[in-house]
SEFIZA-3560 file (N, C-alpha, C; in Angstrom, 3 decimals):
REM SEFIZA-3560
<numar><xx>94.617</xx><yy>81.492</yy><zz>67.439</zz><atom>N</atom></numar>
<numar><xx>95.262</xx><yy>80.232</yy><zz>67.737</zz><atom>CA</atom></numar>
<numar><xx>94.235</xx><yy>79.300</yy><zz>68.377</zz><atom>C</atom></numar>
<numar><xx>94.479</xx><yy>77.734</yy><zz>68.481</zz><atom>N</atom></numar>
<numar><xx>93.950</xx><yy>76.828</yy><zz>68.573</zz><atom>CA</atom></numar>
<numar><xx>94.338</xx><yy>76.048</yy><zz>69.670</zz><atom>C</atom></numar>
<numar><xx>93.646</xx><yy>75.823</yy><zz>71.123</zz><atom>N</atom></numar>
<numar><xx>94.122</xx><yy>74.762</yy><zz>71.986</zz><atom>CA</atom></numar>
<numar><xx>93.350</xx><yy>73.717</yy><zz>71.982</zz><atom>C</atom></numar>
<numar><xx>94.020</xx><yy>72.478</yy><zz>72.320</zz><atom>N</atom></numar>
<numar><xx>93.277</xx><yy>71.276</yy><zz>72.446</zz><atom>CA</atom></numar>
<numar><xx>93.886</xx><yy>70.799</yy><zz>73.757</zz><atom>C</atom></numar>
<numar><xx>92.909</xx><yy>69.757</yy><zz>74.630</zz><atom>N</atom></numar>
<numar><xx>93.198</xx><yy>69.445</yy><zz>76.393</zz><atom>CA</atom></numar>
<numar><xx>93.971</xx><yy>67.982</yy><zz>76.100</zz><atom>C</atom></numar>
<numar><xx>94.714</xx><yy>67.322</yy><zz>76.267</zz><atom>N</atom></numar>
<numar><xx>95.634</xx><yy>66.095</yy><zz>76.099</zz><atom>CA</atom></numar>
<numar><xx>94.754</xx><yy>65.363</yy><zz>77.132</zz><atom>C</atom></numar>
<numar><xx>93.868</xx><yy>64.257</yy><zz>77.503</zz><atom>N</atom></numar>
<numar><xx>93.496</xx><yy>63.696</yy><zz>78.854</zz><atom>CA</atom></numar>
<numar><xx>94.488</xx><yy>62.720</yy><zz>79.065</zz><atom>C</atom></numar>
<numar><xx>95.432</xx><yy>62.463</yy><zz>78.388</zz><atom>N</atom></numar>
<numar><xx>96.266</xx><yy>60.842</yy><zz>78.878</zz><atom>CA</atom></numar>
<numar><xx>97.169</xx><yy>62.116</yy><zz>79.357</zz><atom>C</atom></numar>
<numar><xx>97.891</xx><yy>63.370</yy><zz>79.079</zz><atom>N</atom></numar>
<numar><xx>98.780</xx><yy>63.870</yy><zz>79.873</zz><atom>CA</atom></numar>
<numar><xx>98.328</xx><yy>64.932</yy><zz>80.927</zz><atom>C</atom></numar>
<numar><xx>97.201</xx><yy>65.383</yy><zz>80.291</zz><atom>N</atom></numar>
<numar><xx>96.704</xx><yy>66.428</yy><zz>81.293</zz><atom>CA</atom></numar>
<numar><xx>97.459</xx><yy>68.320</yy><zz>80.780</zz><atom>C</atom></numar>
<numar><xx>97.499</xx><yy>68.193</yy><zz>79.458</zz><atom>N</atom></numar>
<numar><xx>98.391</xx><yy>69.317</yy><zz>79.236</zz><atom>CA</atom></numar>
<numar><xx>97.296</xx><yy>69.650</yy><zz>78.279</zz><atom>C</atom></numar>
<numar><xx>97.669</xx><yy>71.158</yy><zz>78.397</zz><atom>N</atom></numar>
<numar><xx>97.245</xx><yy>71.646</yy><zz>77.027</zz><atom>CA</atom></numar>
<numar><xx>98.284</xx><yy>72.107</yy><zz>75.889</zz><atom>C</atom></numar>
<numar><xx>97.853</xx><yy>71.540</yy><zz>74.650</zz><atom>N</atom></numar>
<numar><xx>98.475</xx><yy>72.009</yy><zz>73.789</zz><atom>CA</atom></numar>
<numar><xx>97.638</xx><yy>72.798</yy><zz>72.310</zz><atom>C</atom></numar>
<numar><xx>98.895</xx><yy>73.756</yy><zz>71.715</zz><atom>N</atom></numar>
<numar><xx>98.369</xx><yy>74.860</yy><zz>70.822</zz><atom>CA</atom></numar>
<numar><xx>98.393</xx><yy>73.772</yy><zz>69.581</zz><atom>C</atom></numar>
<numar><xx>97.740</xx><yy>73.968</yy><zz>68.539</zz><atom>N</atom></numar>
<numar><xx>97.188</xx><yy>73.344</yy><zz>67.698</zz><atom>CA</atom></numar>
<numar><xx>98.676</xx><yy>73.091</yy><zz>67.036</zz><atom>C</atom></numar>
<numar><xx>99.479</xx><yy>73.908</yy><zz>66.679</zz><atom>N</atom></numar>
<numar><xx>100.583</xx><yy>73.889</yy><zz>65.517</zz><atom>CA</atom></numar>
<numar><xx>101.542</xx><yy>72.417</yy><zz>66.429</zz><atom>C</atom></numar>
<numar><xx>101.310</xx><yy>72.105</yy><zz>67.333</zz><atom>N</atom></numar>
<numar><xx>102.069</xx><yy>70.638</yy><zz>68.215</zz><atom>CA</atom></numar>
<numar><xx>101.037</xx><yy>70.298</yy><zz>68.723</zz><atom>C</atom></numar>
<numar><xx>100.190</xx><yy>70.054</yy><zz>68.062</zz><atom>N</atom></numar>
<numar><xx>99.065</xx><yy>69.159</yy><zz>68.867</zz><atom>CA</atom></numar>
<numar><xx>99.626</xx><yy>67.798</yy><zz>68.742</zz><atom>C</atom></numar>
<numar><xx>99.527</xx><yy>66.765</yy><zz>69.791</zz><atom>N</atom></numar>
<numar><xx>99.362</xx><yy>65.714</yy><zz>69.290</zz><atom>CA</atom></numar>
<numar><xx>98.304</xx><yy>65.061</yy><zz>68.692</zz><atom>C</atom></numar>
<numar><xx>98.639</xx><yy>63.956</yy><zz>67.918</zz><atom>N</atom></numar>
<numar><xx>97.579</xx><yy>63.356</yy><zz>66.590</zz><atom>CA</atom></numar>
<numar><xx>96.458</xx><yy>62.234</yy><zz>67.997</zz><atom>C</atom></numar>
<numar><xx>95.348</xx><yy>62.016</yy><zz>67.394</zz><atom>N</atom></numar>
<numar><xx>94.694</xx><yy>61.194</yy><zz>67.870</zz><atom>CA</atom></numar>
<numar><xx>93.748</xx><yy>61.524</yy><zz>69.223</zz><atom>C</atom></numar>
<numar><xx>93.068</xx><yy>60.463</yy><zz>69.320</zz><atom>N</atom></numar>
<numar><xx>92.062</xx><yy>60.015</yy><zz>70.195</zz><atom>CA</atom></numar>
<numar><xx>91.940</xx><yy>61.022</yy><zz>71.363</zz><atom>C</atom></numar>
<numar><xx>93.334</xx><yy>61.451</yy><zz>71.950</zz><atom>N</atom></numar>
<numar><xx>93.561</xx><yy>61.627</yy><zz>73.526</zz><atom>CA</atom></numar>
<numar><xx>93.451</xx><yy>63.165</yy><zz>73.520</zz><atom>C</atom></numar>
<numar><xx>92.812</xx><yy>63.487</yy><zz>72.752</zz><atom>N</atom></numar>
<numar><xx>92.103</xx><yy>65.177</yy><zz>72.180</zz><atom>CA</atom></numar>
<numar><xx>91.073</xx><yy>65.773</yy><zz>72.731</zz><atom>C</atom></numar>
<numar><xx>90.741</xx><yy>66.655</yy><zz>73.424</zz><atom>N</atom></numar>
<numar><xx>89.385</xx><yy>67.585</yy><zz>73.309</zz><atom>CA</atom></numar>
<numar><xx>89.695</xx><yy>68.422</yy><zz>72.691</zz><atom>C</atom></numar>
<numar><xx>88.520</xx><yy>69.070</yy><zz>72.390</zz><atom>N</atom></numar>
<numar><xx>88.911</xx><yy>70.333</yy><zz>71.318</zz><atom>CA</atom></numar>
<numar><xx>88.330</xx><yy>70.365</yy><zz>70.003</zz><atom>C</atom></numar>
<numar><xx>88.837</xx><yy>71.541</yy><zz>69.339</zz><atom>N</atom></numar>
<numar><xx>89.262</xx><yy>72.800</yy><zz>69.901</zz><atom>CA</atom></numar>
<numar><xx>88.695</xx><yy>73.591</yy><zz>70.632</zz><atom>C</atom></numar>
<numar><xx>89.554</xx><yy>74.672</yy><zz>71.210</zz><atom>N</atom></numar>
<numar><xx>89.237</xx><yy>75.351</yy><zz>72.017</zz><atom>CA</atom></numar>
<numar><xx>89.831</xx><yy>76.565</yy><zz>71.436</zz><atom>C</atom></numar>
<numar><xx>89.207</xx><yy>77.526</yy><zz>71.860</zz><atom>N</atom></numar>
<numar><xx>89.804</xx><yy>79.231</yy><zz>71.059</zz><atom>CA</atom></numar>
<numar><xx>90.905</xx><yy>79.844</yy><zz>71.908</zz><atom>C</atom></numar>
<numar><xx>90.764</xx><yy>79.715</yy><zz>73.831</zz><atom>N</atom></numar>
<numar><xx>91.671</xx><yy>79.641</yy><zz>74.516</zz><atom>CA</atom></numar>
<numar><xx>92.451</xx><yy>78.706</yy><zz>75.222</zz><atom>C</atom></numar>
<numar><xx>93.350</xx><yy>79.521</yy><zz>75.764</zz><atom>N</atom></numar>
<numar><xx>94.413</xx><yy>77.986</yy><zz>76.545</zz><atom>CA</atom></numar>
<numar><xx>93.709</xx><yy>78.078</yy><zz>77.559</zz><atom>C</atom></numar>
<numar><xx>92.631</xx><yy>78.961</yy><zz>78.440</zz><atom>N</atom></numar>
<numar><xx>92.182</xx><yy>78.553</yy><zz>79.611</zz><atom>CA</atom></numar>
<numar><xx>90.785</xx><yy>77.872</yy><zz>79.296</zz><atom>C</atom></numar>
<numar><xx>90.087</xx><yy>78.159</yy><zz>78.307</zz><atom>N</atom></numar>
<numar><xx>88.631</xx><yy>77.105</yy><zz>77.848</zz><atom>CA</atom></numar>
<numar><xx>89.518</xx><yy>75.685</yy><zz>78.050</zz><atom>C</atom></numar>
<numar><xx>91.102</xx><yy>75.381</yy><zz>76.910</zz><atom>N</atom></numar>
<numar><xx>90.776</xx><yy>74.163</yy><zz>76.597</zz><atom>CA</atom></numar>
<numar><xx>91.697</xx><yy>73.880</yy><zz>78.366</zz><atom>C</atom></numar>
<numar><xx>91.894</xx><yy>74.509</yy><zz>78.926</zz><atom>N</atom></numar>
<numar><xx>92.094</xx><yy>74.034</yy><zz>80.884</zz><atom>CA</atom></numar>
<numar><xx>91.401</xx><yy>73.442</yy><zz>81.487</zz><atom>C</atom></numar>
<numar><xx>89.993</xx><yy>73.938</yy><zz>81.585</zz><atom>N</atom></numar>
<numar><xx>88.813</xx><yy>73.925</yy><zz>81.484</zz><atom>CA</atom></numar>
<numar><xx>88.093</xx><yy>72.533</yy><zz>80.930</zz><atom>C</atom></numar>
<numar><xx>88.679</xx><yy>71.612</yy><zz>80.251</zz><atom>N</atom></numar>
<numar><xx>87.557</xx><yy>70.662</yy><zz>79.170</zz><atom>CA</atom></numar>
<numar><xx>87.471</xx><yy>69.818</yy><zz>79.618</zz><atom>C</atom></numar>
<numar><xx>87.651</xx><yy>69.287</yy><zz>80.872</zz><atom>N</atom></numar>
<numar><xx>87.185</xx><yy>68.475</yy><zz>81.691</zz><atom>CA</atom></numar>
<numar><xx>85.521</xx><yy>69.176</yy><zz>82.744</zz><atom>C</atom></numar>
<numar><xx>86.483</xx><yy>69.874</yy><zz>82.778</zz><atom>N</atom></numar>
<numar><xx>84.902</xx><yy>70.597</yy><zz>83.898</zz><atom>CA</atom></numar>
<numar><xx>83.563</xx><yy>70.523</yy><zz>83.120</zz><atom>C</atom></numar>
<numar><xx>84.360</xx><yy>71.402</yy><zz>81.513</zz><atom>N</atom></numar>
<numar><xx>83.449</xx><yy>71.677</yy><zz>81.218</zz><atom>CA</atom></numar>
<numar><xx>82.323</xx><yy>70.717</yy><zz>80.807</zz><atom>C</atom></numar>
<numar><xx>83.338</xx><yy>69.261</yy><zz>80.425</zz><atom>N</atom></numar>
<numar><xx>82.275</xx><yy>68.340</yy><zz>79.600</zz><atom>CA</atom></numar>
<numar><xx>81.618</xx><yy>67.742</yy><zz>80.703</zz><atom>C</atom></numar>
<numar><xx>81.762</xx><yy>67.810</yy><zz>82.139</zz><atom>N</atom></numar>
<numar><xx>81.181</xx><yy>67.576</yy><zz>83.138</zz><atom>CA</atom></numar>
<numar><xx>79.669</xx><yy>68.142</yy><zz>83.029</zz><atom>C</atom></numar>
<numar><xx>80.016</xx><yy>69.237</yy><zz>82.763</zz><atom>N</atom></numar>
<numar><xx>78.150</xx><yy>69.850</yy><zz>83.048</zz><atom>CA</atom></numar>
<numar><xx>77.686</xx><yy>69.906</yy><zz>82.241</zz><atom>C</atom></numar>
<numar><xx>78.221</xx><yy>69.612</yy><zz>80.793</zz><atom>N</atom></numar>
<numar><xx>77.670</xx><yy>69.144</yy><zz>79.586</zz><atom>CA</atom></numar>
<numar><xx>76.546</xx><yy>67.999</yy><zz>79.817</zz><atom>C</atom></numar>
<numar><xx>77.549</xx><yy>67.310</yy><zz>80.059</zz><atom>N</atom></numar>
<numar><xx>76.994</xx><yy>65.942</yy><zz>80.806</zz><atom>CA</atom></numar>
<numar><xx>75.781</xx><yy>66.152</yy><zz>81.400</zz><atom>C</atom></numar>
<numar><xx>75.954</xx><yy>66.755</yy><zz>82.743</zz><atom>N</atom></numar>
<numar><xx>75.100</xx><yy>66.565</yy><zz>83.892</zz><atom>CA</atom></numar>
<numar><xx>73.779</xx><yy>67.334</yy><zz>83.358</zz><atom>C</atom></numar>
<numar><xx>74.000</xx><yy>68.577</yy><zz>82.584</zz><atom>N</atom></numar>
<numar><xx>72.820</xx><yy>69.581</yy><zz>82.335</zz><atom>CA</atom></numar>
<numar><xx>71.844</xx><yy>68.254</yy><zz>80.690</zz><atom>C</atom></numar>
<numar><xx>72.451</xx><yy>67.548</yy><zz>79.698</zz><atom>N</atom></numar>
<numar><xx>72.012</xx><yy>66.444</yy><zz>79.146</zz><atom>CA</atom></numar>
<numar><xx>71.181</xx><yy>65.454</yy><zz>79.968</zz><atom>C</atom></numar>
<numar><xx>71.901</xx><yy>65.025</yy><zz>80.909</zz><atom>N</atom></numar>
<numar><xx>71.137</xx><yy>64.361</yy><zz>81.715</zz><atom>CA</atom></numar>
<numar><xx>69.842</xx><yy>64.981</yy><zz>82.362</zz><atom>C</atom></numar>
<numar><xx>69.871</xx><yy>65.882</yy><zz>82.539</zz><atom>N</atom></numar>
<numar><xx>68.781</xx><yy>65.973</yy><zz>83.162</zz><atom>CA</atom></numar>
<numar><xx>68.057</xx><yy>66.746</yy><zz>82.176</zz><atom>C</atom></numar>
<numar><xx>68.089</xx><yy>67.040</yy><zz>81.436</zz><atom>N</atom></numar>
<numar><xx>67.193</xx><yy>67.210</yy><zz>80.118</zz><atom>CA</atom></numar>
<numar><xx>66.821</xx><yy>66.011</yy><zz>79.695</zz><atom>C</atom></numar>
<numar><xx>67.227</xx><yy>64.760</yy><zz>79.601</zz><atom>N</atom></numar>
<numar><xx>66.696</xx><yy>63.549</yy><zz>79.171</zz><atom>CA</atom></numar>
<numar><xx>65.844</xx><yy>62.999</yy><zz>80.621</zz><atom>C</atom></numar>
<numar><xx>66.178</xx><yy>63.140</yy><zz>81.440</zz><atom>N</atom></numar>
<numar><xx>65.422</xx><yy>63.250</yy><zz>82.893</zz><atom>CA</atom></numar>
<numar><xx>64.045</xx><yy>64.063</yy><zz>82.757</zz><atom>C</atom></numar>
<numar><xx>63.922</xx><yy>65.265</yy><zz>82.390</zz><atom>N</atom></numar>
<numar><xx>62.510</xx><yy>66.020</yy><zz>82.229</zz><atom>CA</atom></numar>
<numar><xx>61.478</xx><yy>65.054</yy><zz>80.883</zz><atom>C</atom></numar>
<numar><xx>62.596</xx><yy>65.082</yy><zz>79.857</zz><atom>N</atom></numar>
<numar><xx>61.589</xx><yy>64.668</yy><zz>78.901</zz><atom>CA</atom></numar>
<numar><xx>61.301</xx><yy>63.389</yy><zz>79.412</zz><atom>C</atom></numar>
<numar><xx>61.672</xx><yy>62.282</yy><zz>79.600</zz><atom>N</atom></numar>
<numar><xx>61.274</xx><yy>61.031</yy><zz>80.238</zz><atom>CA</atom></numar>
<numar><xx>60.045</xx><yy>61.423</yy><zz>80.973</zz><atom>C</atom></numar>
<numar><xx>60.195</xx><yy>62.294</yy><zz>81.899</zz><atom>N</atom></numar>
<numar><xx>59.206</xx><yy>62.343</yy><zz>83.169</zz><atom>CA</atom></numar>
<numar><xx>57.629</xx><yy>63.167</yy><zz>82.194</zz><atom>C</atom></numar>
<numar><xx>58.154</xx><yy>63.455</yy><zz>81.452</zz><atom>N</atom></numar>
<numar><xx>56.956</xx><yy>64.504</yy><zz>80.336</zz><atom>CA</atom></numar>
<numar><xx>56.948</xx><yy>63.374</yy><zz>79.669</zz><atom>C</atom></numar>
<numar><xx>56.761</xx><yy>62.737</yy><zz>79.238</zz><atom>N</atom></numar>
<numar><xx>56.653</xx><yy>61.511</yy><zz>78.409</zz><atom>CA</atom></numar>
<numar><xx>55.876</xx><yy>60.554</yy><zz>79.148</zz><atom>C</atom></numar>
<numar><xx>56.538</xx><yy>60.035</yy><zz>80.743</zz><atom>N</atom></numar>
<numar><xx>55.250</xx><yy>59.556</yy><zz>81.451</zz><atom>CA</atom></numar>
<numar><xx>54.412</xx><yy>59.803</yy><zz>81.353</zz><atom>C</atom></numar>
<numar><xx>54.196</xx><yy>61.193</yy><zz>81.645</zz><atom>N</atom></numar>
<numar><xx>52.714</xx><yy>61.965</yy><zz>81.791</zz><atom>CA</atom></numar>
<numar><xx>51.603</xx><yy>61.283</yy><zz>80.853</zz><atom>C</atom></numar>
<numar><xx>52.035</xx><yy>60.970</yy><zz>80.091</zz><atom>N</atom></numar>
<numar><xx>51.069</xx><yy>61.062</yy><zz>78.830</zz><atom>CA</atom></numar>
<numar><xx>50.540</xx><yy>59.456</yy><zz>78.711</zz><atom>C</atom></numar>
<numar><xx>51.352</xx><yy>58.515</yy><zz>79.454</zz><atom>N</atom></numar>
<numar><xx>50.483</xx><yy>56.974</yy><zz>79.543</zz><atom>CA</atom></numar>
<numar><xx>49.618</xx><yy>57.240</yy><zz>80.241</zz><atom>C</atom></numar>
<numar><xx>48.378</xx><yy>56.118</yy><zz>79.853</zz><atom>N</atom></numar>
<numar><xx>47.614</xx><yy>56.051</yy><zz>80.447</zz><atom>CA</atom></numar>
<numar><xx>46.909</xx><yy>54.042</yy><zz>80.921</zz><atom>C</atom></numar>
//
């Protein structure tokens, strides 16, 4: 089965009543991952960022 995280309600729902559209994360394989899809896209985020943070700073390096 299939969960997706609702952000306008804050619910999770199983794929067979998902609602349609935009207000989706997902999928998710569990109901506690897609619980989870806020946190998770948090450190998605934060760990991106600072990977674009290293390469920038490795990229300085190299002007002269």
């Amino acid at each position: 089965m299939t969960f997706w995280y609702n952000v306008r309600t804050g619910q999770v729902e199983p794929d067979e009543t998902k609602s349609a559209g935009e207000n989706l994360m997902g999928p998710y394989e569990t109901r506690e991952e897609a619980q989870r899809a806020l946190e998770t896209a948090k450190e998605k985020t934060e760990a991106w960022d600072e990977e674009d943070r290293e390469y920038n700073e490795w990229g300085e390096g190299e002007k002269s």
